[in-house]
PQR file of N, CA, C, O and H, with PARSE charges and radii, in Angstrom:
ATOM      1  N   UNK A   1    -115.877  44.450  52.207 -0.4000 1.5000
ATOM      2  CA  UNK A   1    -114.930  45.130  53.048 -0.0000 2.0000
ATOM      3  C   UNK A   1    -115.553  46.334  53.742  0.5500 1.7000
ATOM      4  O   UNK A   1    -115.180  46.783  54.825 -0.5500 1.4000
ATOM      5  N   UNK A   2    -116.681  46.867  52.889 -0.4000 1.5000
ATOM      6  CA  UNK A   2    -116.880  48.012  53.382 -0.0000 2.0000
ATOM      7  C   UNK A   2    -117.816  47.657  55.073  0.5500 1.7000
ATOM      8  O   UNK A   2    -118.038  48.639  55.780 -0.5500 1.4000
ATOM      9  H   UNK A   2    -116.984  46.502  52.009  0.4000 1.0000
ATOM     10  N   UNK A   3    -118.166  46.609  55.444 -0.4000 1.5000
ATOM     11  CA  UNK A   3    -119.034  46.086  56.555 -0.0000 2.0000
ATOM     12  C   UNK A   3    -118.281  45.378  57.513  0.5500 1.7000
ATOM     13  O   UNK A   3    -118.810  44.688  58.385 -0.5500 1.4000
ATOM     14  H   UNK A   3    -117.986  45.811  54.869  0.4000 1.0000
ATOM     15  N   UNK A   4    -116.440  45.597  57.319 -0.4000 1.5000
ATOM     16  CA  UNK A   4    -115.640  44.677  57.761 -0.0000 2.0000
ATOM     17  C   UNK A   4    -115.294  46.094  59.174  0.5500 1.7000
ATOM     18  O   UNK A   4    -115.325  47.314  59.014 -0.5500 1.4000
ATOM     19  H   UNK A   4    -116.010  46.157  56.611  0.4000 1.0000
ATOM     20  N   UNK A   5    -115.049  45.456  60.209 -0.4000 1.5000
ATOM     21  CA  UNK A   5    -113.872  46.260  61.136 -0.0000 2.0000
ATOM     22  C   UNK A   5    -112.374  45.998  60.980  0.5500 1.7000
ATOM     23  O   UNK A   5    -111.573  46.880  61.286 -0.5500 1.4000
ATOM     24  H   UNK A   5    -115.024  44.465  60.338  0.4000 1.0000
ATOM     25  N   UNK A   6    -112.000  44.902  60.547 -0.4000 1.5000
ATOM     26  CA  UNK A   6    -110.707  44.325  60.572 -0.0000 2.0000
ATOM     27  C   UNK A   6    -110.840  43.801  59.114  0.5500 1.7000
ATOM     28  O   UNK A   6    -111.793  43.272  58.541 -0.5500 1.4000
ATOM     29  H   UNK A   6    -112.651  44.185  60.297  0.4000 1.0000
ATOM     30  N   UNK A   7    -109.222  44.204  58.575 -0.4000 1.5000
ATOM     31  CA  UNK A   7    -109.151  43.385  57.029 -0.0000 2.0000
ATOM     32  C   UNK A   7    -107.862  43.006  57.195  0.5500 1.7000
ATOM     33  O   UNK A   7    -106.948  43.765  57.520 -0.5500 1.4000
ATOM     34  H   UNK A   7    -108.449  44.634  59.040  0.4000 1.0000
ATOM     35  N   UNK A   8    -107.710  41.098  56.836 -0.4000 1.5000
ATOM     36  CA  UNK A   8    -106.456  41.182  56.857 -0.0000 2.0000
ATOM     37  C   UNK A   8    -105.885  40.854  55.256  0.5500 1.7000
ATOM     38  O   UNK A   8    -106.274  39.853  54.654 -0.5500 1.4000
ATOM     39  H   UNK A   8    -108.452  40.481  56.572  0.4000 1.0000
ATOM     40  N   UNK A   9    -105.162  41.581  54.810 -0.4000 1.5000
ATOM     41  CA  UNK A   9    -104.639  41.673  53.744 -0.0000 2.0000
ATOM     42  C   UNK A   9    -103.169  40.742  53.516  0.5500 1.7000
ATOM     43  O   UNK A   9    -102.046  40.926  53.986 -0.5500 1.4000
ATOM     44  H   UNK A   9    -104.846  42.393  55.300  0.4000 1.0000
ATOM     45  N   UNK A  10    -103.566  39.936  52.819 -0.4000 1.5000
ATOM     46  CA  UNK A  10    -102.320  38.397  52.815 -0.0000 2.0000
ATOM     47  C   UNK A  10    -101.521  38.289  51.306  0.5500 1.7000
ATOM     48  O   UNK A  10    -102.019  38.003  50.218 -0.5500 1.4000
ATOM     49  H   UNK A  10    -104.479  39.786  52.438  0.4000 1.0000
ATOM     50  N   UNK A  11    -100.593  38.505  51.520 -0.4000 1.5000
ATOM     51  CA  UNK A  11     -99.647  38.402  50.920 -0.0000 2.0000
ATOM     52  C   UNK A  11     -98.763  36.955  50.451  0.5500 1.7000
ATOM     53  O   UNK A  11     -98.554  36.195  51.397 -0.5500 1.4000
ATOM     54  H   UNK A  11    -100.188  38.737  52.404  0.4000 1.0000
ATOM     55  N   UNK A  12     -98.411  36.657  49.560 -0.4000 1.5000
ATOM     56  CA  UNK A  12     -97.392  35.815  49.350 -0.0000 2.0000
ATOM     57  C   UNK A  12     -95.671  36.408  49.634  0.5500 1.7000
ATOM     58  O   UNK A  12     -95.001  37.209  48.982 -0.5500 1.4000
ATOM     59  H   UNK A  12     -98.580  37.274  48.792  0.4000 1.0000
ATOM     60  N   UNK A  13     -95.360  35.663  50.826 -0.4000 1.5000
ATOM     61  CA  UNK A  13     -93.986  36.454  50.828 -0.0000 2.0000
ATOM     62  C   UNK A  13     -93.060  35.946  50.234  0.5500 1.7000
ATOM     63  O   UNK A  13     -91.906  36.254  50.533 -0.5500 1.4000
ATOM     64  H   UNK A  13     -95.903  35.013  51.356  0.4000 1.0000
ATOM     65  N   UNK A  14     -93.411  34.795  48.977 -0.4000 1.5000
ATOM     66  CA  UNK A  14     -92.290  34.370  48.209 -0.0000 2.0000
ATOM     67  C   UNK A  14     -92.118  34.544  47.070  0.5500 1.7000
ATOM     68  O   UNK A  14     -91.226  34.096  46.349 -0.5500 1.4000
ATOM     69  H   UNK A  14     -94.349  34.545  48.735  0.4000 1.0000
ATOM     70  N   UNK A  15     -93.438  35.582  46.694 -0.4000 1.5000
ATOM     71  CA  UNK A  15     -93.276  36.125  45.256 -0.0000 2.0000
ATOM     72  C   UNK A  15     -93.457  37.932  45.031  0.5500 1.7000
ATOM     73  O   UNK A  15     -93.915  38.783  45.793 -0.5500 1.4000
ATOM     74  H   UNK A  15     -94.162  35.947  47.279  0.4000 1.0000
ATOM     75  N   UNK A  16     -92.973  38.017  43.872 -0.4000 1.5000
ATOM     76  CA  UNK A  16     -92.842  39.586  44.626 -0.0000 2.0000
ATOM     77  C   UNK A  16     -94.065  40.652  44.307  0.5500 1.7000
ATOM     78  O   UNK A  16     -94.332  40.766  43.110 -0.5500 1.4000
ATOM     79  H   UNK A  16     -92.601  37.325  43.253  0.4000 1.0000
ATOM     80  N   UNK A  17     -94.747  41.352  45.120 -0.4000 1.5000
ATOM     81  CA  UNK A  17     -95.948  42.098  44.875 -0.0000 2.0000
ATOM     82  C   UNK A  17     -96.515  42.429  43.412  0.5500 1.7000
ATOM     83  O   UNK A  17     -95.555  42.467  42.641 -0.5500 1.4000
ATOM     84  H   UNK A  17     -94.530  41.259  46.092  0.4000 1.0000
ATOM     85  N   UNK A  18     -97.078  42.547  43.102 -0.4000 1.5000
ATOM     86  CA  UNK A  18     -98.060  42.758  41.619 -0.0000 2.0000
ATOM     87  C   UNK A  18     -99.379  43.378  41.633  0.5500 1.7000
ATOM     88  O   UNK A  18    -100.079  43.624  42.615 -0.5500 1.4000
ATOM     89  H   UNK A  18     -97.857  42.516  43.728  0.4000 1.0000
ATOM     90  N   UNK A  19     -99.569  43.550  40.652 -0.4000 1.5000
ATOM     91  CA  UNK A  19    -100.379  44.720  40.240 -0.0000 2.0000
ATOM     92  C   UNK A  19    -101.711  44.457  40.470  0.5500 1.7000
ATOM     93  O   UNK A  19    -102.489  45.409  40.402 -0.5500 1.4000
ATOM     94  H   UNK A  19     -99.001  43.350  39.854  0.4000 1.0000
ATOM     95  N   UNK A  20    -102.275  42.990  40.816 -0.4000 1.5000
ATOM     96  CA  UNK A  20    -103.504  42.771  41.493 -0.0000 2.0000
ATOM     97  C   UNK A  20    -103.519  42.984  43.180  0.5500 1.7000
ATOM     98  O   UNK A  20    -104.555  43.095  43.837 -0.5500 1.4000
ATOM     99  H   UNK A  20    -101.643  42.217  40.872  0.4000 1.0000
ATOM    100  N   UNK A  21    -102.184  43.013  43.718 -0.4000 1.5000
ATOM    101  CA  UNK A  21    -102.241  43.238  44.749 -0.0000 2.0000
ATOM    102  C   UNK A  21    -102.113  44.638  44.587  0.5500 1.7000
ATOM    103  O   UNK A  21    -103.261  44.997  44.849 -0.5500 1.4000
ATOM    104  H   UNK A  21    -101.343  42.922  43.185  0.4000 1.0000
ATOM    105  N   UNK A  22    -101.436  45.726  44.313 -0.4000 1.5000
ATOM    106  CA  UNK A  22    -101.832  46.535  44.017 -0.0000 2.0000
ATOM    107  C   UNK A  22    -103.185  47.289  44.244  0.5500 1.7000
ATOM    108  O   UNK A  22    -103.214  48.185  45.088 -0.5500 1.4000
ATOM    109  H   UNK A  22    -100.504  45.433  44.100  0.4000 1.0000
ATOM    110  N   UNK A  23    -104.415  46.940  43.461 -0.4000 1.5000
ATOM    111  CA  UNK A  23    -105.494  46.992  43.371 -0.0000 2.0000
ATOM    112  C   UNK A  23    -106.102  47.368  44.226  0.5500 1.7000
ATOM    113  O   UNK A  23    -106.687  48.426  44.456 -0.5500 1.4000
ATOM    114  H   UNK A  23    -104.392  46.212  42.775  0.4000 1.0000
ATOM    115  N   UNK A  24    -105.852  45.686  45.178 -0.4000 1.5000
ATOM    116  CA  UNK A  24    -106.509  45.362  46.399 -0.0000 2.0000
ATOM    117  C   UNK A  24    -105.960  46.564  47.630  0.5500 1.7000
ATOM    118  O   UNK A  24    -106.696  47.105  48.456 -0.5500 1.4000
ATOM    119  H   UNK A  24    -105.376  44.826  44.991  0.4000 1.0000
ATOM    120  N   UNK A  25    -104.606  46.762  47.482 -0.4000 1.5000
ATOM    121  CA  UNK A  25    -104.286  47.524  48.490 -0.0000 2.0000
ATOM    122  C   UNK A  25    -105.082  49.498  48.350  0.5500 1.7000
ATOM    123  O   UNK A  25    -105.430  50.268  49.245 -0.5500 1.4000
ATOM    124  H   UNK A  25    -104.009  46.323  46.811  0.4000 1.0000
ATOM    125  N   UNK A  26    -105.085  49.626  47.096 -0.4000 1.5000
ATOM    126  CA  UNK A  26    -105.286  50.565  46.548 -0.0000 2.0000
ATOM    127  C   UNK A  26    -106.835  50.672  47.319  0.5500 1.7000
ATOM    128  O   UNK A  26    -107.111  51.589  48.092 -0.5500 1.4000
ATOM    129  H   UNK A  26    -104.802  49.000  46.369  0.4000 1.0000
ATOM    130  N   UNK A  27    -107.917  49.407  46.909 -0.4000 1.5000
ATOM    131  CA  UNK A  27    -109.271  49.498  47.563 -0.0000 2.0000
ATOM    132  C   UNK A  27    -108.920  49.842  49.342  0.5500 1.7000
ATOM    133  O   UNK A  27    -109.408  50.716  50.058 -0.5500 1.4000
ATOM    134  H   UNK A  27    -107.692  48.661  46.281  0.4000 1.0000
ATOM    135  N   UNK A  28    -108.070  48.963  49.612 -0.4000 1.5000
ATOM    136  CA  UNK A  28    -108.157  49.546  51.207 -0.0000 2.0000
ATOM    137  C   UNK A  28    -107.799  50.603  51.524  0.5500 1.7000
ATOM    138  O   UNK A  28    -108.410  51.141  52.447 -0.5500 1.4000
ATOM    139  H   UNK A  28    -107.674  48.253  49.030  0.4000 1.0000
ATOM    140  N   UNK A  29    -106.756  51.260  50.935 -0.4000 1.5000
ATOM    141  CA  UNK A  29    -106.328  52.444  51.516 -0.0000 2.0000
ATOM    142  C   UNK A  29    -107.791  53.473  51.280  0.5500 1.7000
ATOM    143  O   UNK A  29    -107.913  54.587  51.789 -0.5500 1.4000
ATOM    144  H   UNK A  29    -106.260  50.823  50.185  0.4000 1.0000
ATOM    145  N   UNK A  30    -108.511  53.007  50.664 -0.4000 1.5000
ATOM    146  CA  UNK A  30    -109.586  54.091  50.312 -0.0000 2.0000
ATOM    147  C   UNK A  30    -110.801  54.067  51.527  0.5500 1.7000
ATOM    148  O   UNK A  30    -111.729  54.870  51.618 -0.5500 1.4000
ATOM    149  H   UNK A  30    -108.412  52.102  50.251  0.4000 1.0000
ATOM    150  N   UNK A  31    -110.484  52.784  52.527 -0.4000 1.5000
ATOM    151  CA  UNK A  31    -111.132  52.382  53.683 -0.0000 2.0000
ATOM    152  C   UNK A  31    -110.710  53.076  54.835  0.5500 1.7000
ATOM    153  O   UNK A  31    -110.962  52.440  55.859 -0.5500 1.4000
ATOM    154  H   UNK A  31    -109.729  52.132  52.453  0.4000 1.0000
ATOM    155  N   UNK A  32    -110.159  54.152  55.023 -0.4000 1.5000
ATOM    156  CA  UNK A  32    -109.485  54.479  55.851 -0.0000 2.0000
ATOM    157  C   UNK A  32    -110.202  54.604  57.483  0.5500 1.7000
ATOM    158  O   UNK A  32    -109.649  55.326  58.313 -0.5500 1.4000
ATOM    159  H   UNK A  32    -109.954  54.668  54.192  0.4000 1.0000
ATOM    160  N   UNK A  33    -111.074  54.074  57.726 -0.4000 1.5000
ATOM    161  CA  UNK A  33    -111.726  54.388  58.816 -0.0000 2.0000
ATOM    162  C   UNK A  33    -111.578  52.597  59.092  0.5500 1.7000
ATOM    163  O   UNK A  33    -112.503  52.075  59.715 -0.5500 1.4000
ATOM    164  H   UNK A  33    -111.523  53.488  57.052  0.4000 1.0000
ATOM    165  N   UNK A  34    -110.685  51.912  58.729 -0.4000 1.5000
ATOM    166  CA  UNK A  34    -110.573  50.171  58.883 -0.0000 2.0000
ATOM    167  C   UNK A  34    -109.571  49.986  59.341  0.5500 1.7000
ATOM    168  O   UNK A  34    -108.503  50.524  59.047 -0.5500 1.4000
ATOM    169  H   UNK A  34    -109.933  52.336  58.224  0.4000 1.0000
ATOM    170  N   UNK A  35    -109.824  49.049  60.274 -0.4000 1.5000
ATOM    171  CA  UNK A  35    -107.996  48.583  61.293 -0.0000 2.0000
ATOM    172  C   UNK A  35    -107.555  47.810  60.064  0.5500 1.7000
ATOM    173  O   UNK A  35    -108.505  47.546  59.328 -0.5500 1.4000
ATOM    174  H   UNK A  35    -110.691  48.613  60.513  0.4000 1.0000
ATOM    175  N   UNK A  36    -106.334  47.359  59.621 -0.4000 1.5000
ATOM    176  CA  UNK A  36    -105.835  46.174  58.602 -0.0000 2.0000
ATOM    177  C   UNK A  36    -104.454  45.830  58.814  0.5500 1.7000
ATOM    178  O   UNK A  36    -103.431  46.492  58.982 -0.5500 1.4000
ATOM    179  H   UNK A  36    -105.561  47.574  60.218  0.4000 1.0000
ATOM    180  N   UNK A  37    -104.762  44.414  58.751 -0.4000 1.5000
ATOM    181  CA  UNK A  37    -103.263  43.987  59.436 -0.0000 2.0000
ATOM    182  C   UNK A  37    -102.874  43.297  58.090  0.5500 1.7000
ATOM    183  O   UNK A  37    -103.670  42.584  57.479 -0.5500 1.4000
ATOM    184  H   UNK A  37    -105.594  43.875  58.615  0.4000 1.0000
ATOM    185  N   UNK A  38    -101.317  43.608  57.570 -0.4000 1.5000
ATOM    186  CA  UNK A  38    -100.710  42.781  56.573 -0.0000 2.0000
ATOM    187  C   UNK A  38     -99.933  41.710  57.231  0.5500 1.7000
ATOM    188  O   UNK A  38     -99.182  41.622  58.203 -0.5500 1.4000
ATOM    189  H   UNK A  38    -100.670  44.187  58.066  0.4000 1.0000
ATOM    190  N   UNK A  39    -100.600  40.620  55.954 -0.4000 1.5000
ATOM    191  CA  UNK A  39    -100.019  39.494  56.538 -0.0000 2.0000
ATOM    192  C   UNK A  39     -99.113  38.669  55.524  0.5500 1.7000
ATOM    193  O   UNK A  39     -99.662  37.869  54.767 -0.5500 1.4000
ATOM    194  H   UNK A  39    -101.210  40.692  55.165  0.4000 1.0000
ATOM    195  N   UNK A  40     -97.826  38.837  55.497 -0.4000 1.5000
ATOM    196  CA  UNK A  40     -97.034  37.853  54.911 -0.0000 2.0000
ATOM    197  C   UNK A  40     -97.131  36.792  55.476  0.5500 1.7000
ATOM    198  O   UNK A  40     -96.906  36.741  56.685 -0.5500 1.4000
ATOM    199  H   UNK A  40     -97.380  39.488  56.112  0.4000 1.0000
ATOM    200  N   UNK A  41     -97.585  35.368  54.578 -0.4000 1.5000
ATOM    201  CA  UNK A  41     -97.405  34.077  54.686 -0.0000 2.0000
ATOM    202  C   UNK A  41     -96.392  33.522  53.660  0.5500 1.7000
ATOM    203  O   UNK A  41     -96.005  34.056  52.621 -0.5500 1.4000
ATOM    204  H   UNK A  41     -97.768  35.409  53.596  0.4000 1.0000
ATOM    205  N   UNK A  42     -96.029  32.247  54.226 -0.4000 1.5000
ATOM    206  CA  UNK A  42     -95.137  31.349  53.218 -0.0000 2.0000
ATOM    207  C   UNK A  42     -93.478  31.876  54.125  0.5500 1.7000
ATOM    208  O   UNK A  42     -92.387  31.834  53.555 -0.5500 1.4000
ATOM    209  H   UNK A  42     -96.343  31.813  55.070  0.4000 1.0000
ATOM    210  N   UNK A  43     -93.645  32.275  55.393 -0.4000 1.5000
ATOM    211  CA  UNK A  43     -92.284  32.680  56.653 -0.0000 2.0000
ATOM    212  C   UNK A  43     -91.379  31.670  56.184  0.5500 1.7000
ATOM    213  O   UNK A  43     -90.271  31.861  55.684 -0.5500 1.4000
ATOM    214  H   UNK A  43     -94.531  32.309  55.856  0.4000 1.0000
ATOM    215  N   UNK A  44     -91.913  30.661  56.376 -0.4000 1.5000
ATOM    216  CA  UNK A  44     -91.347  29.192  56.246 -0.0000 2.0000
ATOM    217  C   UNK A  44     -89.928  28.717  55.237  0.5500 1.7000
ATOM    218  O   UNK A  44     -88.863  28.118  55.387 -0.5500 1.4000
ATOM    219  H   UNK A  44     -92.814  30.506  56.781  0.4000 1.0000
ATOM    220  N   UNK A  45     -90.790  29.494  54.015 -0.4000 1.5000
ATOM    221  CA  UNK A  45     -89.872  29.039  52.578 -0.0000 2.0000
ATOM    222  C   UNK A  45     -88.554  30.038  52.655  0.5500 1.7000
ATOM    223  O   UNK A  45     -88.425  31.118  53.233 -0.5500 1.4000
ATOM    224  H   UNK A  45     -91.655  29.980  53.893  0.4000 1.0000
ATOM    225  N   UNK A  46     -87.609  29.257  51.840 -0.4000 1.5000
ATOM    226  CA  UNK A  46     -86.394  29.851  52.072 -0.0000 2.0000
ATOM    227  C   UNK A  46     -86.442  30.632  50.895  0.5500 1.7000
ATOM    228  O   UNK A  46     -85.416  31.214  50.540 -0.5500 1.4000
ATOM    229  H   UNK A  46     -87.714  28.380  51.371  0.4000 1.0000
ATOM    230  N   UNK A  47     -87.965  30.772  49.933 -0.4000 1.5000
ATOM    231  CA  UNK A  47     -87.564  31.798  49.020 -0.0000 2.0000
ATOM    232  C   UNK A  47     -88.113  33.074  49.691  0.5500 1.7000
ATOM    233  O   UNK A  47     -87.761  34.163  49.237 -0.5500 1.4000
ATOM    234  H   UNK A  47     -88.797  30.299  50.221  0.4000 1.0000
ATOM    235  N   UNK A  48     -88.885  33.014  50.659 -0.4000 1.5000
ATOM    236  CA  UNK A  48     -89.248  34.109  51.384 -0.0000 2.0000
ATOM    237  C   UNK A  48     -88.346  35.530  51.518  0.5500 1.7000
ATOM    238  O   UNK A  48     -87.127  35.354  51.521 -0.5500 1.4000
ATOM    239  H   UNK A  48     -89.171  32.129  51.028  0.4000 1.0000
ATOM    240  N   UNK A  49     -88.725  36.626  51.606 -0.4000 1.5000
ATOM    241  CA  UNK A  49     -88.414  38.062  51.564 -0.0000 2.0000
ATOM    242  C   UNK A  49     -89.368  38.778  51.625  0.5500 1.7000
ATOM    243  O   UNK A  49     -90.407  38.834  50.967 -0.5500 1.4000
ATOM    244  H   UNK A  49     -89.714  36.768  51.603  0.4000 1.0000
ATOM    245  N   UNK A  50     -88.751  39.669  52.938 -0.4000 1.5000
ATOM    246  CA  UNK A  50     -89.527  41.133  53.419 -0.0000 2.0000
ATOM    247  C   UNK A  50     -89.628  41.731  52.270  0.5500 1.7000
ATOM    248  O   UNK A  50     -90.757  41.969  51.841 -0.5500 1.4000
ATOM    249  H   UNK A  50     -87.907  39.624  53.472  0.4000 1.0000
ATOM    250  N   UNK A  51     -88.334  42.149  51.429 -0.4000 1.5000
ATOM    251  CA  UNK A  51     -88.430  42.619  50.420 -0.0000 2.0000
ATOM    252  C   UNK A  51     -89.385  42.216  49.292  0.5500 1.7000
ATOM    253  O   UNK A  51     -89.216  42.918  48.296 -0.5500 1.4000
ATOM    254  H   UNK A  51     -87.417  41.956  51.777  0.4000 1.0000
ATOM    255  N   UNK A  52     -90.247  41.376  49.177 -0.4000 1.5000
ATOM    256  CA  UNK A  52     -91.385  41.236  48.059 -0.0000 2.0000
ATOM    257  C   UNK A  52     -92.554  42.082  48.580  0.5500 1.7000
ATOM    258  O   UNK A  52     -93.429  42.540  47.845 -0.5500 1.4000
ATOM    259  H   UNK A  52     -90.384  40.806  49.986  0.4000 1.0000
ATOM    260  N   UNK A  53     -92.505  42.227  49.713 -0.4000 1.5000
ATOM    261  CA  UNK A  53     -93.536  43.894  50.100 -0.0000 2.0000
ATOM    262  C   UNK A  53     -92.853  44.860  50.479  0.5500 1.7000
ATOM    263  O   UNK A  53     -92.088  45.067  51.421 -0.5500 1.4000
ATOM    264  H   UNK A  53     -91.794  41.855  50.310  0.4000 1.0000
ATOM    265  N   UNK A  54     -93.345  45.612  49.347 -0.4000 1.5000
ATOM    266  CA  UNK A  54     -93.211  47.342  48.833 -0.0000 2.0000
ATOM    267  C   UNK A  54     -92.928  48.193  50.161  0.5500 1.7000
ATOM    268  O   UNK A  54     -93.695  48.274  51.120 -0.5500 1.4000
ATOM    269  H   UNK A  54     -93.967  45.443  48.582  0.4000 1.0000
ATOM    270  N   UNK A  55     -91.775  48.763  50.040 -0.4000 1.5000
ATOM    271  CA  UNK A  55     -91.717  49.745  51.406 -0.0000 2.0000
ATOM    272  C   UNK A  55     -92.844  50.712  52.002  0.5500 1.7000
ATOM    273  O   UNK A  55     -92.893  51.096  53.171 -0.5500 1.4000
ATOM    274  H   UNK A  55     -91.152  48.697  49.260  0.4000 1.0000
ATOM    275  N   UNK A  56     -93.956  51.108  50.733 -0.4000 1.5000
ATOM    276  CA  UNK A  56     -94.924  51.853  50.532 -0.0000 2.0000
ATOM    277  C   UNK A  56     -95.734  51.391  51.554  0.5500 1.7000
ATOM    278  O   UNK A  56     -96.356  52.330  52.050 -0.5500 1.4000
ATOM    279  H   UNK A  56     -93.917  50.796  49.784  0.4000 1.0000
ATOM    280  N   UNK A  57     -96.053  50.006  52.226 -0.4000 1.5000
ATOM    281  CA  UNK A  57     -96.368  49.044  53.158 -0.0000 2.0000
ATOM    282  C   UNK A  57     -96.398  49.187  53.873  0.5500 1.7000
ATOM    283  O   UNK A  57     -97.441  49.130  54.524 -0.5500 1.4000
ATOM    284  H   UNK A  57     -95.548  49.243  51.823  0.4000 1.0000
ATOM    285  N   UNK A  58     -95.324  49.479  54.315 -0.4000 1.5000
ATOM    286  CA  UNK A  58     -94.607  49.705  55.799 -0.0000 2.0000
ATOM    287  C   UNK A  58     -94.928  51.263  56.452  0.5500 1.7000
ATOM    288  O   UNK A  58     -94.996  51.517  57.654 -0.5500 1.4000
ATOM    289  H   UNK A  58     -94.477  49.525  53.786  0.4000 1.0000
ATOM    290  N   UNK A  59     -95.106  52.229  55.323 -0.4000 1.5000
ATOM    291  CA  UNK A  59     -94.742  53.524  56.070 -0.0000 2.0000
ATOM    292  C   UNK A  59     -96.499  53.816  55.822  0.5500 1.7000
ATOM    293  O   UNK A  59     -96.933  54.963  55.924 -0.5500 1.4000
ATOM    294  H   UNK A  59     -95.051  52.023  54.347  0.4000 1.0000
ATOM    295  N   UNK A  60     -97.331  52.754  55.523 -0.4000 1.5000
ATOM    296  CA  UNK A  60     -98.525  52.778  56.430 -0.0000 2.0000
ATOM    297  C   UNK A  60     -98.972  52.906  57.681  0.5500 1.7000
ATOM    298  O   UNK A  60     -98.151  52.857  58.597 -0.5500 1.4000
ATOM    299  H   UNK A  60     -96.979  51.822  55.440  0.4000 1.0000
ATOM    300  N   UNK A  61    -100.482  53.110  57.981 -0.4000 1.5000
ATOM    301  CA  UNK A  61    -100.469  52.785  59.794 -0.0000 2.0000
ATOM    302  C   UNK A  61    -100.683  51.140  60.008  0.5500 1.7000
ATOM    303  O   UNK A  61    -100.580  50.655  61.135 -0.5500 1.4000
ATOM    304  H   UNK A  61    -101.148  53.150  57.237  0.4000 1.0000
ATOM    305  N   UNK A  62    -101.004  50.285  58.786 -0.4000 1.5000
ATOM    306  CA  UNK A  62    -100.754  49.083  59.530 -0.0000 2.0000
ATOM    307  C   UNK A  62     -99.528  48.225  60.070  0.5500 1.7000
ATOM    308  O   UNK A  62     -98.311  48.389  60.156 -0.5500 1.4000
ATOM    309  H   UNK A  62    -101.088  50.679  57.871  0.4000 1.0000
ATOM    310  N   UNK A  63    -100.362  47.320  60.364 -0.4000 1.5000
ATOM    311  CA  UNK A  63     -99.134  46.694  61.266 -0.0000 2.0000
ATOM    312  C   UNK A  63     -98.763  45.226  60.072  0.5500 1.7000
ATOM    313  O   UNK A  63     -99.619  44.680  59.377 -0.5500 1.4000
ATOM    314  H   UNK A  63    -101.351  47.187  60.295  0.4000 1.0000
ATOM    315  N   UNK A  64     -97.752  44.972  60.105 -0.4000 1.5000
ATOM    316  CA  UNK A  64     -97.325  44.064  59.807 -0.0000 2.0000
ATOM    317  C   UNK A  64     -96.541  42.612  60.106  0.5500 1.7000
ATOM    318  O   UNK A  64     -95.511  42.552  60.778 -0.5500 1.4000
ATOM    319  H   UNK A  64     -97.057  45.416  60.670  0.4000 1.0000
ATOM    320  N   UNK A  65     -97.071  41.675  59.616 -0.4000 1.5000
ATOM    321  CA  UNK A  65     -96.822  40.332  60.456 -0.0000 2.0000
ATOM    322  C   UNK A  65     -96.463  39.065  59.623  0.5500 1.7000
ATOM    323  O   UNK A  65     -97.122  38.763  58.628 -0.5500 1.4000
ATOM    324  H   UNK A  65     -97.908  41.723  59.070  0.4000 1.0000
ATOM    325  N   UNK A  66     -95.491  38.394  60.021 -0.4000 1.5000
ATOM    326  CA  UNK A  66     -95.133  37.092  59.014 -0.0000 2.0000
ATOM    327  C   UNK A  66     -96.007  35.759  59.205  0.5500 1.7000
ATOM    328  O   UNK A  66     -96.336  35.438  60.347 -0.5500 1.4000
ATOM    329  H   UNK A  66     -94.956  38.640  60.830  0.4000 1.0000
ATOM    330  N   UNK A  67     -96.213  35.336  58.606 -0.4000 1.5000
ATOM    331  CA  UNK A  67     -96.790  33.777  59.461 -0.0000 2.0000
ATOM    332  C   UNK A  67     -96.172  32.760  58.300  0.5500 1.7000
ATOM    333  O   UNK A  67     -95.663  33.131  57.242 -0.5500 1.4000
ATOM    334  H   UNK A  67     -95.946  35.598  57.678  0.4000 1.0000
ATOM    335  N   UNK A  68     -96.315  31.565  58.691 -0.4000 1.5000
ATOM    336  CA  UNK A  68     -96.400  30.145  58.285 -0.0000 2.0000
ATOM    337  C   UNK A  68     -97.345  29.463  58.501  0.5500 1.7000
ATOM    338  O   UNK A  68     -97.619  29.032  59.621 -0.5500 1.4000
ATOM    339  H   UNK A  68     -96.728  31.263  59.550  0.4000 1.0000
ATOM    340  N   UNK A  69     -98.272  29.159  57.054 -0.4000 1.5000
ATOM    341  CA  UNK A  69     -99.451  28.850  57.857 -0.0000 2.0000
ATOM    342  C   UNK A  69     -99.200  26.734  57.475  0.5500 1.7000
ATOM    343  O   UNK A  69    -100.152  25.959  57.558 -0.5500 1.4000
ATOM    344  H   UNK A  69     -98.050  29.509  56.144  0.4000 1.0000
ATOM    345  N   UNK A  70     -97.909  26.325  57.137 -0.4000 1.5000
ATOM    346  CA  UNK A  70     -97.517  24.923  57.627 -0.0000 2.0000
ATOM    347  C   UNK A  70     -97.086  24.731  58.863  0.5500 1.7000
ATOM    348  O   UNK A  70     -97.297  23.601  59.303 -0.5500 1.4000
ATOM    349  H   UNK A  70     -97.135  26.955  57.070  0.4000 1.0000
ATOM    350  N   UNK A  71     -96.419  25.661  59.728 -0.4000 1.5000
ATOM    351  CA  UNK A  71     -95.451  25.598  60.840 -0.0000 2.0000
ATOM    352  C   UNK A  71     -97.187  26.009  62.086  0.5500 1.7000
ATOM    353  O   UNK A  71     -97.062  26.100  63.308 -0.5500 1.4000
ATOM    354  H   UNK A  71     -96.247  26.579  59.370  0.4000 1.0000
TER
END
């Protein structure tokens, strides 16, 4: 990561955040000189929710984005 310009950080949006993601987010925020786009996948499923990523997320500077990567 540290040789990356762009990190995109992917999420499961049908299960709810955990403590390895955690981690991972924890390593990036320590990147702060890195563009990073969060990416909820799994749009698709009807178990899907915004709410399985942490508001803490959001009131980042990244940007955030849903995908389906079946659709």
């Amino acid at each position: 990561m540290e040789e990356s310009n762009l990190i995109l950080f992917i999420l499961d949006g049908t299960t709810p955040y955990d403590y390895e993601d955690e981690m991972i987010f924890s390593r990036i925020k320590e990147l702060n000189n890195k563009s990073v786009i969060i990416v909820l996948n799994k749009s698709d499923s009807e178990h899907f929710k915004l709410s399985n990523c942490p508001t803490k997320l959001f009131d980042q500077k990244f940007d955030i984005v849903t995908i389906s990567a079946k659709k």
